[in-house]
C-alpha positions in Angstrom: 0.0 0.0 0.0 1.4 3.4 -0.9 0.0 6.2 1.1 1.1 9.8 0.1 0.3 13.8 1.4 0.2 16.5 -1.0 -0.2 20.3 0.0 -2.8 21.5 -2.7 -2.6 24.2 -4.7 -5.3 26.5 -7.0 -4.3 24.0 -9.6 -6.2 21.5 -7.1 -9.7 23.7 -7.3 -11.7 21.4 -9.3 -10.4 18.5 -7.7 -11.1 20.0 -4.3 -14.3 21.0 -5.2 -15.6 17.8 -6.1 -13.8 15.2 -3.1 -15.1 18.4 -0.5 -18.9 17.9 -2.0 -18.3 13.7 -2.3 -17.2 13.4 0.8 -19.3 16.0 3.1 -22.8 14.0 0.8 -21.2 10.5 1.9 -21.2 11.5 5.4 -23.8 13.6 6.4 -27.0 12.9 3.5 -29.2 10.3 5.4 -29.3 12.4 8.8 -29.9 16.0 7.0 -32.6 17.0 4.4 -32.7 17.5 1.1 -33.2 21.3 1.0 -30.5 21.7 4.3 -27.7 19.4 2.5 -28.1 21.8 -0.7 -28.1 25.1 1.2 -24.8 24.1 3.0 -22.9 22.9 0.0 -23.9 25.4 -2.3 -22.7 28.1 0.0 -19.4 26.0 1.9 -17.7 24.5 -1.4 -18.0 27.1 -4.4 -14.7 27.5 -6.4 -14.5 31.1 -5.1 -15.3 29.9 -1.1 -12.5 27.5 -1.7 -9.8 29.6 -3.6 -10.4 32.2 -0.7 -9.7 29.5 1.7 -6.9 28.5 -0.1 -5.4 31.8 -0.4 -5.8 32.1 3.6 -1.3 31.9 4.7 -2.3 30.4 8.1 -4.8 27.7 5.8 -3.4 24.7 4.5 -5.2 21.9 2.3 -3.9 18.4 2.2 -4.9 16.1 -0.1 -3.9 12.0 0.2 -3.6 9.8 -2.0 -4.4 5.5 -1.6 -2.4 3.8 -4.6 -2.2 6.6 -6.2 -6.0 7.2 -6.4 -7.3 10.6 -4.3 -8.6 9.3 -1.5 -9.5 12.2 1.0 -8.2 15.5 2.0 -7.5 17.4 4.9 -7.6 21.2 5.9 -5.5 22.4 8.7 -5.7 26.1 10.3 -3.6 27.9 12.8 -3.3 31.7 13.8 -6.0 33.5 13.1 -8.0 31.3 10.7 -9.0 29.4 13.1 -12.6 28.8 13.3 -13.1 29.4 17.0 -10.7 31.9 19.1 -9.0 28.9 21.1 -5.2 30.9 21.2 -2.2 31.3 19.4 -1.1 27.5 20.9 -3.3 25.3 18.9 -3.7 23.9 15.7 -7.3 23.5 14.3 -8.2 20.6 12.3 -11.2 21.7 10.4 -12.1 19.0 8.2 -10.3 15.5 7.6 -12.9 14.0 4.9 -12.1 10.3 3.7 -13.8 9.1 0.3 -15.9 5.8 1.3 -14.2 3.3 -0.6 -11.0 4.3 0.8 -12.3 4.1 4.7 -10.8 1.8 7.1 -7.4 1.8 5.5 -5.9 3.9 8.3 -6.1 6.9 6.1 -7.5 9.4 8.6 -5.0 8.3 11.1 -2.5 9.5 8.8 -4.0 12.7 8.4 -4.6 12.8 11.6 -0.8 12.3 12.6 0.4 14.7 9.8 -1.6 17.4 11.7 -0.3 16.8 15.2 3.3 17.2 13.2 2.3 19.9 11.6 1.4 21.4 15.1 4.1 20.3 16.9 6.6 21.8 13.9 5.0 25.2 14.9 5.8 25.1 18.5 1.7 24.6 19.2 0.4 23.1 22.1 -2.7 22.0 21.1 -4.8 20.6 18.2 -8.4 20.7 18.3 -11.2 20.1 16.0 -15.1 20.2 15.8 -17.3 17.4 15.4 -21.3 17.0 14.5 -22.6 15.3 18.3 -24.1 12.5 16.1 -21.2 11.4 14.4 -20.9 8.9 16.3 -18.1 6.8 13.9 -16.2 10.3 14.3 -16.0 10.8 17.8 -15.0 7.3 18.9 -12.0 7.6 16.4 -10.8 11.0 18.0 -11.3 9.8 21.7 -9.3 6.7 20.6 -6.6 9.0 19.5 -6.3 10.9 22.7 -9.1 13.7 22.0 -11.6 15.0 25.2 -14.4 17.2 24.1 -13.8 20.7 26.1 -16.5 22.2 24.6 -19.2 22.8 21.9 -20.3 25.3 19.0 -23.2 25.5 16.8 -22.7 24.4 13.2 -25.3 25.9 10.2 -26.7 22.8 7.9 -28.8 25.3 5.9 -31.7 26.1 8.1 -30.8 23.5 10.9 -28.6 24.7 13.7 -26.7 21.7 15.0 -24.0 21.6 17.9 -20.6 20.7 17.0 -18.4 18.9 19.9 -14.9 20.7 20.3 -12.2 18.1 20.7 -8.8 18.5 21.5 -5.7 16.8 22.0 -2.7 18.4 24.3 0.6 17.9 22.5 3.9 17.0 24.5 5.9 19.9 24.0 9.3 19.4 24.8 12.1 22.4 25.6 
């Protein structure tokens, strides 16, 4: 098995465009509506929302690749874009999406551990992430991996306000 990280660039748009919408249908369609699961990705995953995102210098998209097949991506925040004012220490993790066929392969691990080096590289303290309190699959992974929820936001699915747990994992930080 050949498993291997690229950082994406706008030459990636397209390609980021269509895994973000793939993946974010795969997970979340049976538990949202119709009409909510439109709203959200026609607003979250235009080319323009993207390229801005892309453009952001404390933003960084990852995708991986399974064989050489793209398999998932991974977008990683620090500074101030951030999603939620949790401190210069921290690393957000603000989406790690997997494409189905390529699930149980250890891939979000992977990601996973490129982010707590990523975060460990910039002297952080602490990664943290949000997850939808009914993905369930989700939040067993990131408790297995050493994530405690220390809080909660509100997340937008078009009309439907859900909560969001906030997970996050203290680094060892050594002198």
């Amino acid at each position: 098995m050949a498993i291997k990280i690229k950082v994406c660039s706008q030459d990636d748009l397209q390609a980021l465009q269509e895994i973000s919408i793939e993946t974010f249908t795969e997970t979340f369609q049976e538990q949202n509506t119709p009409e909510n699961m439109q709203a959200y990705l026609e607003n979250a995953y235009t080319l323009d929302k993207l390229q801005k995102e892309m453009s952001q210098s404390d933003s960084t998209f990852f995708f991986i690749f399974y064989n050489d097949q793209l398999a998932g991506y991974m977008k990683v925040n620090t500074d101030d874009a951030q999603s939620e004012e949790v401190g210069e220490d921290a690393l957000e993790i603000e989406r790690i999406y997997i494409r189905s066929g390529f699930q149980r392969k250890g891939l979000g691990k992977y990601l996973m551990d490129k982010a707590i080096e990523i975060a460990k590289d910039k002297k952080k303290k602490k990664v943290w992430l949000g997850v939808w309190e009914y993905n369930k699959q989700a939040l067993l992974f990131y408790e297995k991996n050493g994530f405690v929820q220390t809080g909660s936001h509100s997340f937008f699915m078009g009309s439907d306000e859900q909560t969001d747990y906030i997970m996050t994992k203290t680094l060892k930080v050594y002198a």
